[in-house]
N, C-alpha and C positions, 0 to 999 in steps of 0.2 A: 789685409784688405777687408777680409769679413768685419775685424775687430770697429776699423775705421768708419764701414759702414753703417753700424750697428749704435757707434757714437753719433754719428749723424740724424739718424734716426730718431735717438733719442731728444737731440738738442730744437730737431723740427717740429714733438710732439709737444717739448715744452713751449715754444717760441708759438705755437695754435693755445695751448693752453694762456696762456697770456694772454694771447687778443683774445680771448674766446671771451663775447658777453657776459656778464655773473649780474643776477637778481637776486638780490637777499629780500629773504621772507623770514619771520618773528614766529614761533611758536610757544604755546602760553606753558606758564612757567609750571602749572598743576601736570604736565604731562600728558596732555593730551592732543591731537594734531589739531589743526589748522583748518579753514576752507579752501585754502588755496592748497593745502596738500594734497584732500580729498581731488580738486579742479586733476591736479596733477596726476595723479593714478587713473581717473579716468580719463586722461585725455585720448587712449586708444580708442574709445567710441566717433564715428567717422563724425558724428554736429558735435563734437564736444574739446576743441580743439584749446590747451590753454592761452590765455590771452595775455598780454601785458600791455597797457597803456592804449590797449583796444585794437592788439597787433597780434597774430600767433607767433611766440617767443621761440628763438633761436638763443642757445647759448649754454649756461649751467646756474640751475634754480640753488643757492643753498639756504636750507633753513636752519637758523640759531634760537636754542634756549637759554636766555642769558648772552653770553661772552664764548659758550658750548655750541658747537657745531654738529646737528643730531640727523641732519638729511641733506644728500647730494646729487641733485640729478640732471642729466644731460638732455638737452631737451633741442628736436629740429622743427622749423614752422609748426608749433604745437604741440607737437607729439614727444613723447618721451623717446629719445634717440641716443644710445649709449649706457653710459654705467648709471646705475641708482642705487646710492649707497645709504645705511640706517648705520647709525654710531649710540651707543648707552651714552648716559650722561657723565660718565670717568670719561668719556672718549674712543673705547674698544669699539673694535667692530660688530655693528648689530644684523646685517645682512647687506647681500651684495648679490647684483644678477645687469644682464647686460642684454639688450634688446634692442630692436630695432622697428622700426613704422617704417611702411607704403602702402601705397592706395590697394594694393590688390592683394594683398595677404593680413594687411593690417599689423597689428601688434606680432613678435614673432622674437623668439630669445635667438643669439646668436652664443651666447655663452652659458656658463655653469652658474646656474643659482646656487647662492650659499648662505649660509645662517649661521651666527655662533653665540653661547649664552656669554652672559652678564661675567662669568669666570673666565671664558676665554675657553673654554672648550667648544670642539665644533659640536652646533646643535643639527643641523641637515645641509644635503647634497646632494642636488638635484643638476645630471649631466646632460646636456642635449646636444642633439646633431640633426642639420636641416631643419630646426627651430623646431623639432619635436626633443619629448622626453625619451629617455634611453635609458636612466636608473636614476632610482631616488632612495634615498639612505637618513635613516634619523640615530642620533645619537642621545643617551641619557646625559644630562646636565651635572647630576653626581658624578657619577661610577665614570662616566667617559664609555661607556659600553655602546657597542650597535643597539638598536632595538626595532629598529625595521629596515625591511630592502623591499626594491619593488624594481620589476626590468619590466621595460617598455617594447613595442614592436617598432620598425620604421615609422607608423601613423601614430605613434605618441600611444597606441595602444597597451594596457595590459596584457603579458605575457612574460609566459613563463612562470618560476615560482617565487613566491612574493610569502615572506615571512616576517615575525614578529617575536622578537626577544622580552625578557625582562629587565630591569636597571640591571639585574646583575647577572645576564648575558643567557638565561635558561629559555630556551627557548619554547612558546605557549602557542605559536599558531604557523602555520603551514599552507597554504592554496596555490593549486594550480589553474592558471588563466591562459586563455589564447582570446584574441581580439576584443580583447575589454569584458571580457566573460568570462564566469568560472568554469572550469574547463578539465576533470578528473578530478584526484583526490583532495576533500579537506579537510586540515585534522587542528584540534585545538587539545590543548595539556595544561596542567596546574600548574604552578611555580615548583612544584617537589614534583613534574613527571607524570601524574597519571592521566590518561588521556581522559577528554570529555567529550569528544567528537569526532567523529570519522563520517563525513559526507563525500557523495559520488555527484560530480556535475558534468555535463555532456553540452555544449555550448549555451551554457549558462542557466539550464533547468536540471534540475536535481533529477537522477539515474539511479538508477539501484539500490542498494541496502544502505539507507541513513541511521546512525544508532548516536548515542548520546549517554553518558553520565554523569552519575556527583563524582564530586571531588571524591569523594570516601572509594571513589571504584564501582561502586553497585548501578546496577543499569537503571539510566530515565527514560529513556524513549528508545523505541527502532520501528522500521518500517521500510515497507519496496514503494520506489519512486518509477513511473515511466512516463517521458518526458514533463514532468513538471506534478503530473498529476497523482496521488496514492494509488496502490493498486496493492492486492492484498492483506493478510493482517498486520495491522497495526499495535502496538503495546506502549503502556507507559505506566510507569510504576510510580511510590511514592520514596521519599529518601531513605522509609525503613521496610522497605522491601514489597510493601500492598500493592497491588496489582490496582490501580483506581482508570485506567481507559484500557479497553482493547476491543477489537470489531475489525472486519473485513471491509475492503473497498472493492467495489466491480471493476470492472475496464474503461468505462468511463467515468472513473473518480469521484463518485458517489459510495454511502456509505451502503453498507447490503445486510441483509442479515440479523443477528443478534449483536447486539454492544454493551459494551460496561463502558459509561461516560463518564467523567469528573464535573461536579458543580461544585464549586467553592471547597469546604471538606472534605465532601460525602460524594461519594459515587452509586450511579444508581442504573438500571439496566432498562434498557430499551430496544425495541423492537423493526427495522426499517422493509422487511419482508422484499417480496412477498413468498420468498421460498421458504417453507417449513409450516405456510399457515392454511388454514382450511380456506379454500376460494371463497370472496366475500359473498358470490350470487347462493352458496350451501350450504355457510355456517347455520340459518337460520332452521332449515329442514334438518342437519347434521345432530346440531345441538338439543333441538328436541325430540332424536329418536337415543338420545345418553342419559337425557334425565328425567328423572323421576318428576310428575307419577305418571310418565307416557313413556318411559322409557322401549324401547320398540327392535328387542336384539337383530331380526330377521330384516329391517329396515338398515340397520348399523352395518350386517353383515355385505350387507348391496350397496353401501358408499366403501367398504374397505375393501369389497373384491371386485366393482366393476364402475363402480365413483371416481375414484382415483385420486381418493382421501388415504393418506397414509395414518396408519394407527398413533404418529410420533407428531403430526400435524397438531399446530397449536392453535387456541380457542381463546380470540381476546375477552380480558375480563371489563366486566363494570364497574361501579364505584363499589359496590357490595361482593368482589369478587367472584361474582357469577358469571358465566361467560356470556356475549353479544350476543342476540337472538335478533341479527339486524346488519346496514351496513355498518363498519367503520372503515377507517383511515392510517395509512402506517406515517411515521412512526409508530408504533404503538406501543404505551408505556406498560402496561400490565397485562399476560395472559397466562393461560391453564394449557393441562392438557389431557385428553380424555381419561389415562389411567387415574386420574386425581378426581376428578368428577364426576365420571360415570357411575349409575347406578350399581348397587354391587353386584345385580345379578349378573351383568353386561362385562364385569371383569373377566371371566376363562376369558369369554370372546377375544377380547382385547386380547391377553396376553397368548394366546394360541396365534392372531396375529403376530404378532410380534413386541407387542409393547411391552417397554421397562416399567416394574413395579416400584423403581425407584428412580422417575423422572421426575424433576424439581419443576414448580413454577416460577412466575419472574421473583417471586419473592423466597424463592429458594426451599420452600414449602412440598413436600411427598405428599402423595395419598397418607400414609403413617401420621405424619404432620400432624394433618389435618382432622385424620383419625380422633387421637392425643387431643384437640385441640377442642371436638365437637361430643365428646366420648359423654356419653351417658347408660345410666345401667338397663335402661327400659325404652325402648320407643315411644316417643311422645307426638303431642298434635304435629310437630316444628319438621318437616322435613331434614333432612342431610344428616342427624345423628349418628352416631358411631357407637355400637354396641359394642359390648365385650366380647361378641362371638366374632363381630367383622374383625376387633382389633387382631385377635389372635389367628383368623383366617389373615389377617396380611404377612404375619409374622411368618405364619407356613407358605406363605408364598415367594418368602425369600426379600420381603420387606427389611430393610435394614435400619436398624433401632440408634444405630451412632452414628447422626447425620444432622446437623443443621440446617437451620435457613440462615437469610442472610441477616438476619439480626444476632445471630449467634446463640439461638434456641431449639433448645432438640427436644423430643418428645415428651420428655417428663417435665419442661417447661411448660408448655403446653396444656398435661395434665392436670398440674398443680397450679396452673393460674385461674381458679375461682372464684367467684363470686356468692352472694352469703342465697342467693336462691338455688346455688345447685346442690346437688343430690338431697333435695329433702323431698324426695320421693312422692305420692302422686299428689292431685288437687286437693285429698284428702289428709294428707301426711304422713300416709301408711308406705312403708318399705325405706324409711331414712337411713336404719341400720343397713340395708342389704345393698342402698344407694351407695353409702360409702365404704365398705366393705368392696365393693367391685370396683372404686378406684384405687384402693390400697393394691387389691390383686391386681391390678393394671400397671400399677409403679412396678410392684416386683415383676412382673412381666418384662416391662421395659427392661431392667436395670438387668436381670439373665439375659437379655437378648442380646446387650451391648450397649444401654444407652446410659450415659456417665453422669452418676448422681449428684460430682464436684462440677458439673460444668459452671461457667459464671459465661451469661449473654452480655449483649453489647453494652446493657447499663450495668451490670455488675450481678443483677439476680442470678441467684442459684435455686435447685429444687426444694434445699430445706427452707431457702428463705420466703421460696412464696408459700409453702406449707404454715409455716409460722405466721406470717401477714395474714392469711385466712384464718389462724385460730384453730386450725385441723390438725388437734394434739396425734390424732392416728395418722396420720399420713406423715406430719414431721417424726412422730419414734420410728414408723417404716421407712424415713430416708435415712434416719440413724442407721437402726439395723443394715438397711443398705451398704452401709460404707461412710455417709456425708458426714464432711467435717465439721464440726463442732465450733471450732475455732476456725473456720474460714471465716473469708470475706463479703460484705454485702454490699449493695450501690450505696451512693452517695459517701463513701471511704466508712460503712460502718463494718460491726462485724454480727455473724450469726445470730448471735446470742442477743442483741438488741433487737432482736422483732420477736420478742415476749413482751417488749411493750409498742412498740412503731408498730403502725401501719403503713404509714408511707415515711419516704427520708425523712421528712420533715412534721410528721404528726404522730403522737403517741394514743394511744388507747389503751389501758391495762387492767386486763382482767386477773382478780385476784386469782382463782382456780385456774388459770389456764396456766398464771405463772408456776403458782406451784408445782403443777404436773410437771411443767416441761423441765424445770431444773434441775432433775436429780439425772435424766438422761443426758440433759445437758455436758451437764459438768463432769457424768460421768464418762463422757464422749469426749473430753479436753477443754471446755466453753471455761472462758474467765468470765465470771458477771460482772467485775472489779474495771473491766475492760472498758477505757476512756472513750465519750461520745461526744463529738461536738457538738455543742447545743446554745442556742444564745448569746454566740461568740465566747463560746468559751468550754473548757474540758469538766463534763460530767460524769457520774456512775450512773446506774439503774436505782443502786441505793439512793441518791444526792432525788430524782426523778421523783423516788416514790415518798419520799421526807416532805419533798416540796408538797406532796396533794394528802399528805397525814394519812398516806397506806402504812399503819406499821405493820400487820400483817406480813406486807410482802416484804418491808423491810427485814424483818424478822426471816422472812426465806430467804434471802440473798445474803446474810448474813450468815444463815447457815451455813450455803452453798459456796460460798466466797473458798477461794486459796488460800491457807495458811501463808501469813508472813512469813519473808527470810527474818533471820535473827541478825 
């Protein structure tokens, strides 16, 4: 009986498919659809009903490319009513979904969407129930592999867990949804497995600890999320490990405090307060009971003990790095802090407070630093100098000599970066020996105390090589002495031993006496003179250098000093 009914059924379906209306439509032979396609797809809009012969068409629209039959669809008073099928030009199936029109839901699937490639593998499967989505499933067109799933709620909503494969089935991403919103864990992975992401969402705004990395494994970003907004600190590194952003966020999702920001390469630190800085209505009174020549310790001592200036409290700087005697405004990009600029007499104070003798400024800069930086052997007109008695009072104070800033310059950088008017002793010219004599004794200082005579800073300089670039044959044999390498390396990819004639990368000046002196230490220290320069688009010696301006002198020395050939 079932059997017989089941035949009946089908002969009544064919016997409708017969009478059932058919409108052939032409679509052009480049592959591209039609205007009456377009008409057709939207005819679910309620003014947008398809027409035929100035009638809304009941029946089945087919449209042919050629002799090839490429679209089929079943259409009631207008609307697309039933199956709507896409065919490739061999004729396989190109997608199939089955839908229905009424005035009061409108367009609405009553069936499974389905899609398949050009091979015959299925491409997607998209299942509904009560004209909502319920799962959707895509396949790779190679491999035949899953590569994404996605479950629906009863309202067609996002829910549950919704993932994403590779062609060849490794699974790269992970999220849970409830009501169309991300909804707990989300996690994404490479093709080889290592994770790149682990986020926390809570109806749709990110929750908790977000973190993030490279492929390689090593951390890019993390951070605490409440409802949507940052809260805490933040980090985010570079892919070889530098730290270029981190800073804290308050409770209302603003930044707070100290930050290291990233601008394009560079990262640079800035200030959004206003905790840790001196009130703006004090600075100005603050500031000129610190500094010289009004310096005022008994005034200092009345903002540290009943002011309510904390000794670690920072001092914005100006374009000359001296601190704001005035208001400002935060962010703020540059500031100090009193143990770095206070007058010297005002330091016990300070530090019997509480202050660190080794608190950096925004530019990573100590008192020491700065010391190293301003150091001369006498007091002159210039305010802020730094005597050799200050230097070595900081030293006893527990000042620490192996420490950069953020350029990647530490003390003997510092020292050694001169100019051709220092130490030549007074307006007269008397004391030039005694001038540079007490920066020699200041390098050794540094260099027993801890400060590292190989350092190379951000561009490449090292101690001996700014000693050499200034032509101060006594401060480059006392870096030797020191330790510093010979054959090290200098900025711009040169080596040591090329700044007997450079002054800068790109400029030479050579003094014949200066070279002579320096190459028997040189070389007796490891220095190749022979040691290739790039110059002129192309690989020079110091020899090749001094031939070109008819030094034979010094050709004559570096001839000397040269490395025996291997045989």
């Amino acid at each position: 009986m079932n059997a017989a009914r089941a035949l009946v059924a089908v002969a009544l379906a064919s016997l409708l498919c017969a009478c059932a209306k058919e409108h052939q439509i032409t679509l052009p032979l480049n592959g591209g659809v039609s205007d009456e396609v377009y008409r057709i797809n939207t005819s679910h809009m309620a003014d947008r009903p398809y027409l035929v012969d100035g009638e809304p068409f009941s029946g089945v629209v087919v449209g042919r490319r050629g002799e090839q039959v490429v679209f089929r669809a079943q259409m009631r008073e207008g609307r697309r009513h039933g199956v709507e099928e896409w065919f490739y030009d061999n004729g396989r199936p190109r997608s199939r979904e089955k839908v229905a029109w009424n005035e009061k839901d409108g367009m609405r699937h009553t069936g499974d969407s389905e899609s398949w490639c050009e091979n015959g593998e299925r491409r997607s499967l998209t299942e509904y129930s009560g004209g909502e989505r319920r799962l959707a499933r895509e396949w790779n067109c190679e491999t035949g592999k899953l590569v994404s799933e996605a479950t629906f709620d009863a309202e067609g909503r996002r829910d549950g867990e919704q993932k994403k494969w590779t062609p060849e089935g490794k699974l790269v991403e992970q999220a849970s949804w409830k009501a169309d919103a991300l909804d707990g864990d989300k996690q994404a992975w490479t093709p080889e497995g290592t994770r790149v992401e682990h986020a926390r969402y809570r109806g749709g705004k990110r929750q908790g600890l977000q973190e993030a990395w490279y492929a390689s494994g090593k951390p890019a970003s993390r951070g605490e999320y409440a409802d949507d907004k940052p809260v805490g600190r933040h980090e985010a590194w570079a892919e070889d490990g530098r730290l270029v952003e981190a800073g804290s966020y308050a409770a209302d999702g603003n930044k707070t405090g100290m930050w290291l920001e990233q601008h394009g390469d560079t990262s640079s630190r800035l200030h959004y307060g206003p905790g840790g800085f001196v009130p703006v209505e004090l600075v100005a009174a603050y500031a000129g009971a610190l500094l010289p020549p009004r310096a005022d310790a008994r005034k200092l001592a009345f903002y540290l003990d009943e002011g309510g200036v904390k000794p670690a409290d920072a001092l914005p700087t100006s374009y000359d790095g001296g601190p704001v005697v005035g208001n400002y405004r935060y962010p703020v990009y540059s500031w100090t802090y009193p143990v770095i600029v206070a007058d010297a007499t005002l330091l016990p104070l300070l530090l019997e407070k509480g202050a660190d003798i080794n608190q950096a400024d925004s530019g990573g800069a100590t008192r020491l630093l700065r010391c190293a930086q301003k150091f001369r052997d006498r007091q002159d007109s210039m305010n802020g100098r730094c005597l050799p008695a200050d230097l070595q009072a900081l030293l006893d104070k527990g000042a620490k000599a192996d420490v950069s800033d953020l350029k990647g310059r530490n003390a003997l950088h510092h020292l050694l970066d001169i100019g051709s008017f220092d130490d030549r002793g007074d307006v007269f010219g008397r004391g030039v020996a005694e001038a540079q004599q007490a920066r020699v004794d200041a390098l050794e200082r540094l260099v027993k105390a801890g400060a590292d005579i190989n350092a190379a800073d951000a561009e490449g300089w090292t101690p001996l090589v700014l000693a050499l670039k200034s032509r101060r044959a006594d401060l480059a044999k006392a870096a030797l002495a020191a330790g510093a390498r010979a054959d090290g390396p200098g900025p711009g990819g040169t080596q040591a031993v090329h700044w007997v004639f450079l002054d800068e990368p790109n400029r030479y000046a050579i003094a014949g006496d200066f070279v002579a002196g320096m190459l028997p230490q040189l070389t007796a220290a490891g220095a190749d003179v022979n040691a290739p320069l790039a110059w002129d688009g192309r690989q020079v010696t110091l020899r090749d250098l001094a031939v070109r301006h008819g030094l034979v002198d010094v050709a004559r020395a570096l001839e000397q000093h040269a490395r025996p050939t291997q045989p």
